[in-house]
Each structure stands twice: as structure tokens, then as C-alpha cells.
N, C-alpha and C positions, 0 to 999 in steps of 0.2 A: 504493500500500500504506500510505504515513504517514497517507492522510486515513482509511483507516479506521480503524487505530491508534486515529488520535484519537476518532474517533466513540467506538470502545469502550472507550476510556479513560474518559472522558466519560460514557458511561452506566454502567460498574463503579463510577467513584468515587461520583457521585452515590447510587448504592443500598448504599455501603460505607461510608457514616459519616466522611469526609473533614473535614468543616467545623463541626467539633464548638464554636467559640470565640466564633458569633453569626453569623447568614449572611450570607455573601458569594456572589457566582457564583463568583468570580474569585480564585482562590489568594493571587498577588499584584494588587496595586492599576493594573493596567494599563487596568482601566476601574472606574471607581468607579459604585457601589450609589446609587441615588436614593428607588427606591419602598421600599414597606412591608416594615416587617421581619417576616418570620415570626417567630411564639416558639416554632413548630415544625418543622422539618426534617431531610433525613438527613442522619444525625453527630449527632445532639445525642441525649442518652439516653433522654427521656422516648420520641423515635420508635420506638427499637428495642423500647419493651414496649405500643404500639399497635398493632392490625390498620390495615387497608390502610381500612377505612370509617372507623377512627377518623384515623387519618391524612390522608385526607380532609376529612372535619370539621374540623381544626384548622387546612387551610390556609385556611378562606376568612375572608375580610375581617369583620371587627365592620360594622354597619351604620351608625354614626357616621363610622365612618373612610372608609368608601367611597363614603359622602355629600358626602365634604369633601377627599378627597384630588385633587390635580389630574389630569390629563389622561395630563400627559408621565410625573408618578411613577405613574399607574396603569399607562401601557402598559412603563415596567419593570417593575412586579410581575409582570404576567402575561407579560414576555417572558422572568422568570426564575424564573414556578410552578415550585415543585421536580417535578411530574410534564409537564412537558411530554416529557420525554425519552421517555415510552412513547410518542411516535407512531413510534416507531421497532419497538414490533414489530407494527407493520400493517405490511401487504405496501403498501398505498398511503397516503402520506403524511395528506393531504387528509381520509381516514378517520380516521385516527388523530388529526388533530384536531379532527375533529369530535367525538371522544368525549372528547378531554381538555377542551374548552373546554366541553364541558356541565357537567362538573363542578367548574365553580371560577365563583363568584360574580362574581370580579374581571373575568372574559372577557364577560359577562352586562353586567354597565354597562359596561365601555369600550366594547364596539358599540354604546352607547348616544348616546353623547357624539357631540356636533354638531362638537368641532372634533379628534375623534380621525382621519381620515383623513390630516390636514395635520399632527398632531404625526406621525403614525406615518412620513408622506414626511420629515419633514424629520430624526428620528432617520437612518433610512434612509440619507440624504443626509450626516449626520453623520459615520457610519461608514466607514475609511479602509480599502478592502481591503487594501490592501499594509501596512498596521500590523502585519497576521499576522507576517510577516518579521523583526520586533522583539521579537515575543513570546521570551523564553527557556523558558517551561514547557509542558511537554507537555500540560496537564489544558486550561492558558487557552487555548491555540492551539486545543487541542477544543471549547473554549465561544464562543471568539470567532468559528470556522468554521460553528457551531449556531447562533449565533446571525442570522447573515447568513439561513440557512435559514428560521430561526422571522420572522423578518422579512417575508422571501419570501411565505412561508407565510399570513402577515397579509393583503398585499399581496394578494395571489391569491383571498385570501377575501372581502375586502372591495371590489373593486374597481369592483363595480358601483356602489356610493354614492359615485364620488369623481364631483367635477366637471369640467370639460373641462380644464378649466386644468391641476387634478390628475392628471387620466390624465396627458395631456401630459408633465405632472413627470415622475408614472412610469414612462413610457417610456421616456423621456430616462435617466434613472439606472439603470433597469435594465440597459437598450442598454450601456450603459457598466461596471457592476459587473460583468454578466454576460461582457463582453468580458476585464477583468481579473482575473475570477475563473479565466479560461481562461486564460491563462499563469501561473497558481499551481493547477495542479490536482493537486500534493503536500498541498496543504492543502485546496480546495475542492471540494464532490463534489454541487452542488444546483442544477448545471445547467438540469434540465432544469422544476425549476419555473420557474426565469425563464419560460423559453421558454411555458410555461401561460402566464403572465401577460402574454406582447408576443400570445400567440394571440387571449388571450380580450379582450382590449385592442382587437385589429383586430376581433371579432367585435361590437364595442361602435359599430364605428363608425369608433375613434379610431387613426390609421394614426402612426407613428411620424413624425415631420417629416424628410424627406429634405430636404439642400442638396446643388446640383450641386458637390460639396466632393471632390476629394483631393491627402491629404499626404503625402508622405515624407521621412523624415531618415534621413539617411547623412552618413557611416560612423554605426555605431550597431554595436559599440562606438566610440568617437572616442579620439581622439589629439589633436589641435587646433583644426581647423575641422570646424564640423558645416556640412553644406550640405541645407538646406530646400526642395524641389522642392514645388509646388503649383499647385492651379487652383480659384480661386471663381467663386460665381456675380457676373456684372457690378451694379458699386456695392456689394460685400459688402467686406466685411473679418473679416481673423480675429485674433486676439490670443495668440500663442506666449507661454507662462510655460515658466521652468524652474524648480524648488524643489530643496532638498536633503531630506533624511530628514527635519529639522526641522518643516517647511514654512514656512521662509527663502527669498523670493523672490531667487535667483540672477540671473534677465535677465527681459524682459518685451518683446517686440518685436511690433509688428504686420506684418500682413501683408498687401497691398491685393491686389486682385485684376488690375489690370491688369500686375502684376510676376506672373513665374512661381515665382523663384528668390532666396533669400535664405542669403545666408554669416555665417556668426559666427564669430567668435575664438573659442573658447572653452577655451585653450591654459593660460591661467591658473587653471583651474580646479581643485581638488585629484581627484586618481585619487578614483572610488564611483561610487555609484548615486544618478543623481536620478531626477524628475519629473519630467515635463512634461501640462501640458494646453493643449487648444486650442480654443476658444470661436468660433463662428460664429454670432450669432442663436441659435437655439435647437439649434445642433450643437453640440456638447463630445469630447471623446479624452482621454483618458488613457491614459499608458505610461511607460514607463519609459527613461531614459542611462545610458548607460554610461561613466563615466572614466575611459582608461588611461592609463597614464604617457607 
């Protein structure tokens, strides 16, 4: 029920004139603004005595500036076009952006640009799902959730132009968001494009990289010792990290594969929530510890 909330928070506030002071996405500064600033948007008053064409018109780009703005600030302009949020009322996503991205100049050259696939992965890559959790405002928590989506949504559209390597990326991160999107599904609700993008990925060819890889860690919540159960593939190794909220590397331990079982102390540690991930070749995890007292 919260993730719709936020949806619809999200799209009220946007068409309710909220960010009247110079635009931002973002209420407060929990992700900072890079691309071009509109000198038009909703909240600010010239919008409210514009129709919806004139409205239009004034979001697209000057031609000097979209000549010469880079890569990475183009794909935040157009990952925070004030109308993306109408693909929300198409019944199917996909459609709905394909009508907003007709209409904005800025969507038009970024699928132009030869090294926009590798900014848009590594943005992607950038982005910390569990940061949602840190959020304190209801509006960001909705933009930060939307934006994982609009991401996706890139992803999905463009993925036929990425190169192998790229898919690969893709994959890889996807696999991984998509998994820890799934134990925050109070806040995340765009499942199910992942899953377009791992389909249409295999339809490409390009099969996600399997390692004969599994882990587990118990207790989980912990109390003192965490005990590490695993199996790789022979001559593999894997590299356990734990972080705090920060991402302050707490331990860093490898893991060979001819051992099954690995103990840690981890008795010293303050009661919370960390991280951990775990890196094989081209396999990665992420999840979450628990500290109790």
C-alpha cells in the first residue's frame, strides 16, 4: 500500500505546483540535480497560465545547449522531464513512453549519443536501492522509487544497441536490483519490467552468467559469530565484504573454494543493519545483516 502512496504522491505533487523556488526533483538534497534546468515547470507560475502545448514547448532544450551538453547531464534531464510521470496513465508502461519521449527533444538526441548506453548502465549501477530506507520524505522516497522505474524503462528500450559486454552488465545488475528490490516491496513496485529486460536479454542471445555458486549466512539476525556455508566452482574464489549504512568497509574476507565453511567474530560489532556483497567472476549478491545485541 506505501508504494502506491508514493506513486501518487508523486504524480499529485508534480501536477500541484510543489517546487515553485527553481527545479529540483528532489525536495531535499538526497540526490543532487546535474542536467539542465528548466525555466519552466510545475510550481512555478508562469506554468499554471500555459496550456499543456504551450507547456510542452517550453520544456524542450535550446539547440545550442543540446549541442553541447554532455551525455551523463542529458540522461538526467530527460530522467527528470517534468512529464514523464504521464506514463502512468497508460495501462502499459512501454506505451506510455513511447508517447512521452516523442515529445521532448532531449529523449530524441540522447538515443543518439554513441556512449549513452554505458552512461545510462553505469548511472544504473550508481544507484543504491536500499538508500530508499534513509530517505525521510515521503515525495523523495516516490521519486527515488520512479526513478529506479524510468531507469528500467531506458534499459528495456534500448537494449538492443548495447554491446555484449553491456548486456552482460545488464544483466548482472539487474539480477541483483531486481532481487533487492524484492525485499523492499513497501517501496518498490516495477518488478516486472526487470523481468522484460532479463526476457528480452535471453531473447538476444545473451543468457545471464551462471556460476556453480551457493551461499549462506547464519544466524542472520546475528548475535556474535556469523557462520558462512558455501560451494564454488573448482579454482574460483569469492570475496565477502560487509559495509555499514555509510559504505565503510567493516571486514573483507575471501572465500576459496576448496573450504566449505567460514566463521567470523563479529561480536564486536555495534547492534544495525549492514551490507554485505559477494563477488564471484562475474557473480555479485547483495543483502542485507542484521546486528543484535
Amino acid at each position: 500500500m506505501r508504494k502506491i502512496i508514493f506513486v501518487m504522491t508523486l504524480f499529485l505533487l508534480s501536477h500541484c505546483g510543489i517546487m515553485a523556488q527553481g527545479f529540483s526533483p528532489y525536495h531535499t538534497n538526497v540526490i543532487k540535480y546535474n542536467g539542465y534546468s528548466y525555466p519552466y515547470f510545475p510550481g512555478c507560475v508562469e506554468w499554471e497560465d500555459m496550456n499543456y502545448s504551450q507547456r510542452l514547448d517550453s520544456l524542450q532544450i535550446p539547440f545550442d545547449t543540446l549541442e553541447n551538453i554532455s551525455t551523463s547531464r542529458l540522461l538526467e534531464t530527460c530522467l527528470y522531464y517534468p512529464f514523464n510521470i504521464n506514463i502512468m496513465l497508460s495501462d502499459d508502461y512501454l506505451t506510455g513512453f513511447e508517447k512521452v519521449r516523442n515529445n521532448f527533444n532531449g529523449y530524441a538526441e540522447l538515443f543518439l549519443r554513441c556512449n549513452f548506453i554505458q552512461e545510462l548502465i553505469d548511472l544504473y549501477d550508481s544507484r543504491d536501492v536500499f538508500f530508499i530506507e534513509e530517505i525521510n520524505d515521503d515525495y523523495d522516497c516516490g521519486q527515488y522509487s520512479f526513478d529506479f522505474m524510468f531507469l528500467e524503462l531506458f534499459i528495456l528500450e534500448n537494449i538492443d544497441h548495447a554491446t555484449e559486454t553491456q548486456l552482460n552488465q545488464i544483466v548482472t545488475l539487474v539480477k541483483t536490483k531486481k532481487a533487492q528490490q524484492e525485499s523492499l516491496e513497501e517501496y518498490y513496485s516495477n518488478k516486472g519490467i526487470a523481468d522484460k529486460i532479463l526476457n528480452k536479454a535471453e531473447t538476444l542471445g545473451i543468457e545471464s552468467k551462471t556460476i556453480e555458486f551457493d551461499i549462506k549466512l547464519s544466524p542472520n539476525p546475528l548475535t556474535n559469530n556469523l557462520t558462512v556455508s558455501y560451494s564454488l566452482p573448482l579454482e574460483q574464489h569469492a570475496i565477502l565484504t560487509i559495509y555499514d549504512f555509510n559504505g565503510k568497509i567493516i571486514k573483507r574476507e575471501r572465500l576459496y573454494s576448496e573450504e566449505k565453511t567460514l566463521t567470523l567474530n563479529l561480536e564486536n560489532l555495534h547492534s544495525g543493519t549492514y551490507i554485505y556483497t559477494i563477488n564471484c567472476g562475474d557473480f555479485s549478491e547483495t543483502g542485507k545483516l542484521i546486528k543484535k545485541l
